[in-house]
PyMOL CGO cylinders between C-alpha atoms (Angstrom):
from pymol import cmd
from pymol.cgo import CYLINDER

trace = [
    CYLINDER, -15.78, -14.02, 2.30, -19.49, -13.02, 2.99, 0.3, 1, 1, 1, 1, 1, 1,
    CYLINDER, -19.49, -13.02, 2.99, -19.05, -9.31, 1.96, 0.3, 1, 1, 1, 1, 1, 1,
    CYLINDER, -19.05, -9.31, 1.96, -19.77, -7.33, -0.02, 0.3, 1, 1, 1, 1, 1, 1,
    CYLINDER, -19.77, -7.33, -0.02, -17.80, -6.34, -3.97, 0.3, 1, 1, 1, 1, 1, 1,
    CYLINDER, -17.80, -6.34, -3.97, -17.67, -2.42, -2.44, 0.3, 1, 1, 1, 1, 1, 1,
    CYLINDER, -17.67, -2.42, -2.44, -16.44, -3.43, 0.96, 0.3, 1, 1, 1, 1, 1, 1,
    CYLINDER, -16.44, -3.43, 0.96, -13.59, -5.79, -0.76, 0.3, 1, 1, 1, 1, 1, 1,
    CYLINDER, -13.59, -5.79, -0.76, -12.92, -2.21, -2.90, 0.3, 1, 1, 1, 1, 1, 1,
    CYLINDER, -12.92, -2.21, -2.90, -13.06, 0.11, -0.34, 0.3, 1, 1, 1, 1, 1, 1,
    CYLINDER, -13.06, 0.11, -0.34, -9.97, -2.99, 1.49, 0.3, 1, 1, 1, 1, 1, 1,
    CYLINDER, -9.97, -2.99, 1.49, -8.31, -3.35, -1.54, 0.3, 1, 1, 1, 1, 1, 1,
    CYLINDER, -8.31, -3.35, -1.54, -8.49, 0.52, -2.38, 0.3, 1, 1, 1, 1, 1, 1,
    CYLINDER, -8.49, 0.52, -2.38, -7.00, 1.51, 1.22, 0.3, 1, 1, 1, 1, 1, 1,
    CYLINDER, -7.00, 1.51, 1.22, -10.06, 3.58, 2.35, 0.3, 1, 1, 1, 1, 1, 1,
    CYLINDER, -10.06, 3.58, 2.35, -10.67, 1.52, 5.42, 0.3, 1, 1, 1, 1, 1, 1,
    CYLINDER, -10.67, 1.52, 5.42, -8.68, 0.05, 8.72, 0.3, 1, 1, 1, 1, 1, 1,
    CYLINDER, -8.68, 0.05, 8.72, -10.09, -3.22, 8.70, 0.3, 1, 1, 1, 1, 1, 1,
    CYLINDER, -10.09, -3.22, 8.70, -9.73, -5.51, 11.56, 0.3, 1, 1, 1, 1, 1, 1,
    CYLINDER, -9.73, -5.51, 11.56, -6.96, -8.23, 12.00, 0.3, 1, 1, 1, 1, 1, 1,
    CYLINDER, -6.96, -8.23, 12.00, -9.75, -10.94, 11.15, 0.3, 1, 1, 1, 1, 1, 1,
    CYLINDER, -9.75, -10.94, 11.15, -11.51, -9.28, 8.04, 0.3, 1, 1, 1, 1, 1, 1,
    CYLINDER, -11.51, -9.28, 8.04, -7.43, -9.24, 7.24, 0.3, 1, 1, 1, 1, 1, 1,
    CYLINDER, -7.43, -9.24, 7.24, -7.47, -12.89, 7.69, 0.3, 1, 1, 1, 1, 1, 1,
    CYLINDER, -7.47, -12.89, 7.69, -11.18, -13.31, 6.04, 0.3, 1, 1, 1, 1, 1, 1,
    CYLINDER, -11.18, -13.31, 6.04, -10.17, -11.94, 3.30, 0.3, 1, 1, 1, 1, 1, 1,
    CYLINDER, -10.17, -11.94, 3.30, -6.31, -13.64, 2.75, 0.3, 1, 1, 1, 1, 1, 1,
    CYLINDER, -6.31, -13.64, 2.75, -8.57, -17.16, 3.00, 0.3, 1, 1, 1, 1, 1, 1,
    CYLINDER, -8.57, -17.16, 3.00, -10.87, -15.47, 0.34, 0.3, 1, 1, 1, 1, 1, 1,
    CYLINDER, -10.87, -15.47, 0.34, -7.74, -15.07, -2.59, 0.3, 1, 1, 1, 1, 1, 1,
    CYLINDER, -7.74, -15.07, -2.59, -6.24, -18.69, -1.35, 0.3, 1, 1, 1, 1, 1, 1,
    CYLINDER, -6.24, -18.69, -1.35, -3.18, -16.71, 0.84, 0.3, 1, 1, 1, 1, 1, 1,
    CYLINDER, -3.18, -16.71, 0.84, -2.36, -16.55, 4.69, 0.3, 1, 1, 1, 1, 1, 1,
    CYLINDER, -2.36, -16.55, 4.69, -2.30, -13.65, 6.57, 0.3, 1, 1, 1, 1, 1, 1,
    CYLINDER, -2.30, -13.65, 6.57, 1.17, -13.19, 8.81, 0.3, 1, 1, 1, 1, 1, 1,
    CYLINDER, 1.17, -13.19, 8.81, 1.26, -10.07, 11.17, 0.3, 1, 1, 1, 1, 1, 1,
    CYLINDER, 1.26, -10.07, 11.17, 4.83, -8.98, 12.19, 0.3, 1, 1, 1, 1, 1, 1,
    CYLINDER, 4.83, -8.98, 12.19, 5.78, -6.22, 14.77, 0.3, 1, 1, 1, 1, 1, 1,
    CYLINDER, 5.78, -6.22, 14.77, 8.71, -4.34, 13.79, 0.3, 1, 1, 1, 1, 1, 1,
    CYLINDER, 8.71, -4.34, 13.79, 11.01, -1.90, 16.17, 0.3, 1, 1, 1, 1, 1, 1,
    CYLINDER, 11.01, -1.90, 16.17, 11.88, 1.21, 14.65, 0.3, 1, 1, 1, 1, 1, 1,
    CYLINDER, 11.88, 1.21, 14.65, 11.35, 2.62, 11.26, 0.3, 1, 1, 1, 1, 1, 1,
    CYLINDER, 11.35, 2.62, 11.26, 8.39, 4.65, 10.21, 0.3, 1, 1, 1, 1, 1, 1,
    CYLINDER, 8.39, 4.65, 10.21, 4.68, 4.22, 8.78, 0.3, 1, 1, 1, 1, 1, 1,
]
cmd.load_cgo(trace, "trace")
């Protein structure tokens, strides 16, 4: 993924908003693809 092991933490661990493509970077990295999905309604 050409990052660092406590920048993949800090992802995994939910202390950062990464972008859409370190989202994408990163499902490549485990093997998985990344789908974004809008949603109406509902709540965070």
């Amino acid at each position: 993924m050409g990052t660092t092991q406590s920048a993949i933490a800090r992802l995994e661990g939910g202390r950062v908003s990464p972008s859409v493509e370190t989202l994408r970077r990163y499902a490549v990295g485990v093997g998985k693809r990344l789908r974004v999905a809008f949603v109406l309604g509902g709540r965070w």
